[in-house]
N, C-alpha and C positions, 0 to 999 in steps of 0.2 A: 462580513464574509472575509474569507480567507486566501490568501494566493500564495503562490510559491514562486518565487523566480530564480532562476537558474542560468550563469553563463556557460553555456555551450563550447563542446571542444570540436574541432578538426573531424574529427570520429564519427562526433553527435550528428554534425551537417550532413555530412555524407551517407548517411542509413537512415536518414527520419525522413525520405519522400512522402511517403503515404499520409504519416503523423502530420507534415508538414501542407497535406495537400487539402484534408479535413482542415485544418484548422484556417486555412485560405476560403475554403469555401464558406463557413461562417460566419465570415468575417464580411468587414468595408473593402478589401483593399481590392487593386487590380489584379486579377489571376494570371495574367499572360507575367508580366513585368515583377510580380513580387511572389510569383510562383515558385515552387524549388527547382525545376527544370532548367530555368533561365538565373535564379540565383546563383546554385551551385555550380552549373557551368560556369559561369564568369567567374567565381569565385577557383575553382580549377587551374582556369586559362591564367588567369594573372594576377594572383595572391602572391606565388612564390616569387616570379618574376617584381614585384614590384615592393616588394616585403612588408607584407601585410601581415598585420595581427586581425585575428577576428573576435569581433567584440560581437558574439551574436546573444541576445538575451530572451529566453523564452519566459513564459508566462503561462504557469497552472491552473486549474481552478481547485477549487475545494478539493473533486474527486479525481485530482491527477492528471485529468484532460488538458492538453494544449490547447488554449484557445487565446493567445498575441505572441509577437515577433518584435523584437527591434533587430532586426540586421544592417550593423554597425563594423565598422572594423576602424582600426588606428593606424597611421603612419608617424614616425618622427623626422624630421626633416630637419638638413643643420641650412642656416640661409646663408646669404654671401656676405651675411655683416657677420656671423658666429653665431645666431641665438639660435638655440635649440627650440622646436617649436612642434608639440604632439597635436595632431588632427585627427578629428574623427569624419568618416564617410560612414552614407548610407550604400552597401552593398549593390553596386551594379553601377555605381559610377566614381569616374576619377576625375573630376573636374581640376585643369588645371596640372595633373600628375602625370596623365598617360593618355594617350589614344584608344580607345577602347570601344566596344560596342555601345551605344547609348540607350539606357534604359530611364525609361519615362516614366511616371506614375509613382514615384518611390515614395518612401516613406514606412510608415509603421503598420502591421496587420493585427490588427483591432478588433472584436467579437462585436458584431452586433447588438444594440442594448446593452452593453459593459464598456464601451469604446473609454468613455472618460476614467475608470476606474483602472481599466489596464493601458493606456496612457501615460495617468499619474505614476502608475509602480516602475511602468520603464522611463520615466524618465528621470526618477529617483533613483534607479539602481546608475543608471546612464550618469547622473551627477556625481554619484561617488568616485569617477572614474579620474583618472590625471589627463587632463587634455586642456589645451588653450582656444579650439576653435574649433566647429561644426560646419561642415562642409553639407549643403544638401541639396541635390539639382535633379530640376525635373519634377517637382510638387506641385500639388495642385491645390487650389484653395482649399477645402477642407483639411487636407493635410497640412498647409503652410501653418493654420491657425492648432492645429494637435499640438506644433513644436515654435510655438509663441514663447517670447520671453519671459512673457508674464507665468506662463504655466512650472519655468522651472522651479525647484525647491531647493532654493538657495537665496540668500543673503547678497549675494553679489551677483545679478542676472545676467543673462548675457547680452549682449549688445546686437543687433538685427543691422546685417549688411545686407543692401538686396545688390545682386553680380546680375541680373541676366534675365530677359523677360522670352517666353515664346510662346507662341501661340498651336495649337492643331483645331481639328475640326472632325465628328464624328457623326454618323448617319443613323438616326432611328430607323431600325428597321423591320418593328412590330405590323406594320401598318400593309398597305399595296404597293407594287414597285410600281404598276401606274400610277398611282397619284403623285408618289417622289418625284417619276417623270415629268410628269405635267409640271410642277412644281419648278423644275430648274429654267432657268434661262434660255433661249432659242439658242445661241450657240454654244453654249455646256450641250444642251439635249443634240444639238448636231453631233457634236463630238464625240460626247461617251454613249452615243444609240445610232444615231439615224444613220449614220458611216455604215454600219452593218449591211446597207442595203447599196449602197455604192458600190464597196468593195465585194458583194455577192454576187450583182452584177459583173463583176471583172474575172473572177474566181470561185473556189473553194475557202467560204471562211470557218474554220470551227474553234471553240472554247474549250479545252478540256483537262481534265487532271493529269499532272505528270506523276510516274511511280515513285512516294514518297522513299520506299525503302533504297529507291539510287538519287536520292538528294543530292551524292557528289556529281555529276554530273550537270543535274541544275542550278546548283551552284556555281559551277564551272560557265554555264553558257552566263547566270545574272553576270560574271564579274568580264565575261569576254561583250557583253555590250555596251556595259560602264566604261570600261576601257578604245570604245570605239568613240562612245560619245563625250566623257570626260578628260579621255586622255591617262586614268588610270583607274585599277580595279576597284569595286568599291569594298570587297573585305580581302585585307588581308591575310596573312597566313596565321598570327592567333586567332582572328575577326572569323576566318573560315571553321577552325577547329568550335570553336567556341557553337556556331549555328550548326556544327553538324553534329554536337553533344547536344544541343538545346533538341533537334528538332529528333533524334533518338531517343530523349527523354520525355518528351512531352505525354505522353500517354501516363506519365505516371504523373501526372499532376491533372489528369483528365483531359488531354487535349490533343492537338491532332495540326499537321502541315497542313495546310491547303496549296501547296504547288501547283499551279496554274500555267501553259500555256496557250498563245492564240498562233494558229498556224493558219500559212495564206499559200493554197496550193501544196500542201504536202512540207509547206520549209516554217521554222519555228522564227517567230518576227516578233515575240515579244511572251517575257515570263513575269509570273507575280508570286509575288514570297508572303502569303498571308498566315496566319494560325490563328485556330479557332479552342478558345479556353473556356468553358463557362457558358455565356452568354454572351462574349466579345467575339469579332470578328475581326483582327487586326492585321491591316497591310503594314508590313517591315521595311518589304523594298520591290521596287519594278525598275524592269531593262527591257530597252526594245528596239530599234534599228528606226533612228530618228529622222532619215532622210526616207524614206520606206513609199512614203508618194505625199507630195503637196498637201494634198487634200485632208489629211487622213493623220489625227493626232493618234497615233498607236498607244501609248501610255493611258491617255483618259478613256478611249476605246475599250479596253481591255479591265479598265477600274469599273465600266459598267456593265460589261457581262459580272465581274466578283459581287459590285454592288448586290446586283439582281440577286444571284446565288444564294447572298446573304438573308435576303427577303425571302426566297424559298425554303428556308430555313426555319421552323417556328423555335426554334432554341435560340435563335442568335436576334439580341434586342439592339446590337449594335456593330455597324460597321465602321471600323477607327483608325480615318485616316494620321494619324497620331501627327507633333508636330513635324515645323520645317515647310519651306516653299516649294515650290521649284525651280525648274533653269533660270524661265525668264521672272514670273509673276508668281504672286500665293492664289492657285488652280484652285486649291480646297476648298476656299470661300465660295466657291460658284457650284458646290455640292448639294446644297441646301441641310448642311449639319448644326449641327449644335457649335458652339466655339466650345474651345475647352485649353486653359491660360496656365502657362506652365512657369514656375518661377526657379531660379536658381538662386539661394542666397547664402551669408555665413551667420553663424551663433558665433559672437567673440565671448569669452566668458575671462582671456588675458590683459588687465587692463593698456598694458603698456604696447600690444599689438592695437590693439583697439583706437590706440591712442594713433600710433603709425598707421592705421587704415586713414584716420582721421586725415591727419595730415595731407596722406597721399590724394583721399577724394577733392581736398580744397586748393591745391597746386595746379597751374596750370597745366596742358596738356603734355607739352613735353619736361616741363619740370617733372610731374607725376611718374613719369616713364622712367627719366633719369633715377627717380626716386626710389622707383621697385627694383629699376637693377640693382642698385646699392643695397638696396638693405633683402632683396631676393626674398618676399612674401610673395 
């Protein structure tokens, strides 16, 4: 069989949503995180700003059809010792480069039944390229193993740095929400249920959907409760542009906000920023007024009225608490999800960087430190 692979210009990204949206659905990959809604926003917001080349590589089949993605882009970076040093990232994140939204799931979009065949082709085109090092965060086991060393097609492989391990946790949600119930813990189930009956007790409590089409507004109250509770917003002013293209966009990638609040009495005590793509169900982010009453965890509260929703849903097979803790404790575990293990690592394929990584890992602590400042990897 026959493929064509083609690198993509500026142009191409920007008018192939639909192209881009079939061939997502096809495929393995995550639809929320490797979808073009949420690519090409980020890719938008902080290409130019950060001076980004885009290395995106599509894949044909016989009859023309898109059916794989590598979105890829390069930076050159000069360090604080002088060496010139070209990286490549996977699209939607900048580990190490810039603050940015973080996209989880990344990796390559793959046809189902061809995965390995159009794998091989991009990461053969990917090898021709000029770069020292592969940057890729946020993978998850099957994808860590697509961009294995062993798989490249070269002579000189690259060398396997692992940076960064995390974990999330995600909810089947084919099944009954009572038996999930049943299922959790006596105070998980306090918390994200039986509070409903406390608090009804006291007042007016209802769950309900905020108007996706004035987003700015709910955006404005998540980052006005982040701010009460953290001490500062949680997106900022790219961080905000950026959700408020993603979540205008999403329908063309098949998908939709779920903006959520729980009001107690007529006043808004807490919002959830979910989006549902496919067959995911994915919370982004929750703000809620933390001191709100003793009793009464408003955050987990408000993640089981979404749970449930999700479960009312015969589309949505999963609800994805994605990773990251919380304030105090990792809450998630006590969801009754699936674990799901996310790795951040590098592809060195430059021996002599390679070699300085080398060094750097085996230096003691603050040796190490002293180490990167100087030579600024």
């Amino acid at each position: 069989m026959s493929l064509h692979l083609k690198r993509l210009s500026e142009a191409d990204f920007s008018s192939m949503a639909y192209e881009w949206h079939v061939c997502v659905e096809n495929s393995t990959a995550n639809p929320v995180f490797l979808g073009w809604p949420w690519l090409y926003s980020w890719w938008e917001v902080w290409s130019q700003v950060l001076g980004l080349e885009l290395v995106l590589i599509a894949v044909y089949d016989e009859e023309g059809a898109l059916i794989g993605l590598g979105p890829f882009y390069r930076r050159a970076m000069l360090t604080s010792a002088g060496v010139r040093v070209y990286r490549l990232y996977l699209i939607g994140s900048a580990w190490r480069l810039a603050s940015t939204v973080r996209t989880e799931y990344c990796g390559l979009v793959l046809p189902e039944g061809r995965e390995d065949e159009v794998n091989d082709a991009i990461l053969s085109a990917v090898a021709k390229l000029e770069w020292d090092e592969l940057i890729c965060s946020d993978v998850v086991g099957r994808d860590i193993a697509r961009l294995s060393p062993a798989l490249w097609p070269t002579a000189n492989k690259p060398s396997f740095i692992n940076r960064m391990n995390d974990r999330g946790v995600r909810v089947k949600t084919q099944g009954a929400f009572d038996d999930w119930l049943t299922g959790l813990g006596k105070n998980t189930r306090l918390k994200a249920y039986n509070r409903r009956t406390y608090l009804r007790e006291l007042g007016e409590l209802t769950f309900g959907a905020h108007d996706s089409e004035n987003h700015g507004d709910f955006l404005k109250r998540l980052n006005d409760f982040h701010v009460v509770r953290w001490g500062k917003p949680v997106f900022d002013e790219d961080a905000l542009r950026f959700h408020q293209l993603f979540i205008d966009r999403l329908p063309l990638g098949g998908g939709r906000a779920e903006l959520t609040t729980l009001n107690f009495n007529g006043d808004c005590v807490s919002v959830l920023y979910d989006v549902v793509v496919g067959r995911w169900r994915m919370n982004l982010q929750a703000g809620f007024i933390e001191d709100f009453d003793s009793k009464v965890a408003l955050g987990l509260l408000h993640l089981g009225f979404a749970v449930e929703s999700a479960f009312k849903e015969d589309s949505v097979d999963f609800y994805d608490l994605l990773a990251g803790g919380g304030k105090k404790h990792f809450y998630k575990s006590h969801f009754q999800g699936e674990p799901v293990e996310f790795s951040t690592f590098q592809l060195v394929r430059n021996p002599i960087i390679g070699f300085l990584y080398w060094l750097q890992g085996i230096a003691p602590g603050p040796a190490s430190r002293l180490f990167n400042r100087k030579i600024g990897l």
